[in-house]
C-alpha positions as CSV (number, residue, x, y, z in Angstrom):
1,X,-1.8,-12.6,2.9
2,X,-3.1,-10.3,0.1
3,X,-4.6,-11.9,-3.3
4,X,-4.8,-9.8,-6.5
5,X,-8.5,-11.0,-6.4
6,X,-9.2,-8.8,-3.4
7,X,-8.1,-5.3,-4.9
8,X,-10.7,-3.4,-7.3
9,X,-9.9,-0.5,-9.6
10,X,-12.1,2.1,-10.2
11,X,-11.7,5.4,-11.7
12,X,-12.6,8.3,-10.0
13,X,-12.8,11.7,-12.1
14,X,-14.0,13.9,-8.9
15,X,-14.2,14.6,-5.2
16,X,-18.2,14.1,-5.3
17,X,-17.7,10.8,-7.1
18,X,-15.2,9.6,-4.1
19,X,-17.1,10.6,-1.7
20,X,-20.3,8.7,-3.7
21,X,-17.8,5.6,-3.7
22,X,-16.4,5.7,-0.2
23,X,-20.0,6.5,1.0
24,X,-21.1,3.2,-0.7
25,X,-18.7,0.7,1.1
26,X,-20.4,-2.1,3.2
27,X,-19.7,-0.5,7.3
28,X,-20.0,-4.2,8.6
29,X,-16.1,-4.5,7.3
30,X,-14.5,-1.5,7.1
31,X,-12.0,-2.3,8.8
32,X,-11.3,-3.8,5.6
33,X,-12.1,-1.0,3.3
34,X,-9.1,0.8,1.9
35,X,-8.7,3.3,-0.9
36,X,-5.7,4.5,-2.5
37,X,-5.1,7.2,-4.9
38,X,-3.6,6.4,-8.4
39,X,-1.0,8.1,-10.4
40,X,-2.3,10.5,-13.5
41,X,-2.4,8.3,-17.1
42,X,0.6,9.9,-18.3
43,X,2.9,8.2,-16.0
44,X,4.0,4.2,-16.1
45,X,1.8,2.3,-13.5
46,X,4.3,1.3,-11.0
47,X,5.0,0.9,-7.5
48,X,6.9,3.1,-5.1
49,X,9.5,-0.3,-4.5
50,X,9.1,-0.9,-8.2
51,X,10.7,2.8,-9.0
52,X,12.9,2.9,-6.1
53,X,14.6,-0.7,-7.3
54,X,14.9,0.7,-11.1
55,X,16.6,3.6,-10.0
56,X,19.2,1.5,-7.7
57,X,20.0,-0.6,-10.4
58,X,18.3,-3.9,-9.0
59,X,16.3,-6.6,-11.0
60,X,12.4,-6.3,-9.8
61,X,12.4,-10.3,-9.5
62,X,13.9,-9.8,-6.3
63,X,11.4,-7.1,-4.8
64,X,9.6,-9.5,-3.3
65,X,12.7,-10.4,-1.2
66,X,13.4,-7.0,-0.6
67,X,10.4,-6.1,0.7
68,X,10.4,-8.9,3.8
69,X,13.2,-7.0,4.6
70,X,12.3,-4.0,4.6
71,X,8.7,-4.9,6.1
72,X,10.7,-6.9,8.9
73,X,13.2,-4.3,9.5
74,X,9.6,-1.7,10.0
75,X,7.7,-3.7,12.4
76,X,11.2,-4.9,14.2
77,X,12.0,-1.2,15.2
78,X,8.3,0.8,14.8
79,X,7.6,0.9,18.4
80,X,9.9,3.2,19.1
81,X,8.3,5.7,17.4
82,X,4.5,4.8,17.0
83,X,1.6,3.8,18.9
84,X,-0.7,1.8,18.3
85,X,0.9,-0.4,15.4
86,X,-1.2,-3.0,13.0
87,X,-1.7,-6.1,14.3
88,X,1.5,-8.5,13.4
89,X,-0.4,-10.7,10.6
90,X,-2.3,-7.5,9.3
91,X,0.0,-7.4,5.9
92,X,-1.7,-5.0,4.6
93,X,-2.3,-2.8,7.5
94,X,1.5,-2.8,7.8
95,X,2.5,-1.6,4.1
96,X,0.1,1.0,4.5
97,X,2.1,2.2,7.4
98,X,5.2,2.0,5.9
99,X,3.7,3.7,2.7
100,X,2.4,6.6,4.6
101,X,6.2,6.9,6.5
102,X,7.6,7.1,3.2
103,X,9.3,3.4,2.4
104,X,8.5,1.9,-0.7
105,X,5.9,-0.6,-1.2
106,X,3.9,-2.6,-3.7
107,X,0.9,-0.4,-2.9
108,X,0.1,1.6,-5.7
């Protein structure tokens, strides 16, 4: 399950200070270790599912509804197409993929 408590923002102005960052992560867990990129200041922070549901016309109180869904419907028909998958309880793991295959997530 993800907590709020376990994400950290930092702000980045430059390749040599990511690369300072990422170089800076504990190795024991990196497994653990992700980074994502943020959007520019002059846009609303939202989510992909956040924009996507806007646009449809749907209330975001039931995102997190629509998201088992969609998360379900992912990992139901995935290995059809990919190899190796994340681990079934790796949450995050699996938004990640779904991110990077162009489905909406909370994932900024």
């Amino acid at each position: 399950m993800l907590h709020p408590t376990t994400f950290k923002r930092v702000k980045i102005g430059s390749r040599e200070d990511l690369l300072s960052y990422a170089g800076a992560l504990p190795l024991k867990a990196a497994e653990h270790n992700w980074l994502f990129r943020g959007m520019p200041s002059n846009f609303d922070l939202q989510t992909s599912l956040e924009r996507v549901l806007i646009d449809a016309g749907v209330a975001l109180k039931d995102a997190p509804d629509i998201e088992r869904k969609l998360l379900k419907d992912v990992k139901r028909r995935a290995h059809f197409y990919v190899n190796p998958l994340p681990r079934d309880g790796d949450v995050l793991g699996w938004l990640a993929f779904m991110q990077h295959n162009g489905a909406p997530t909370r994932l900024p």
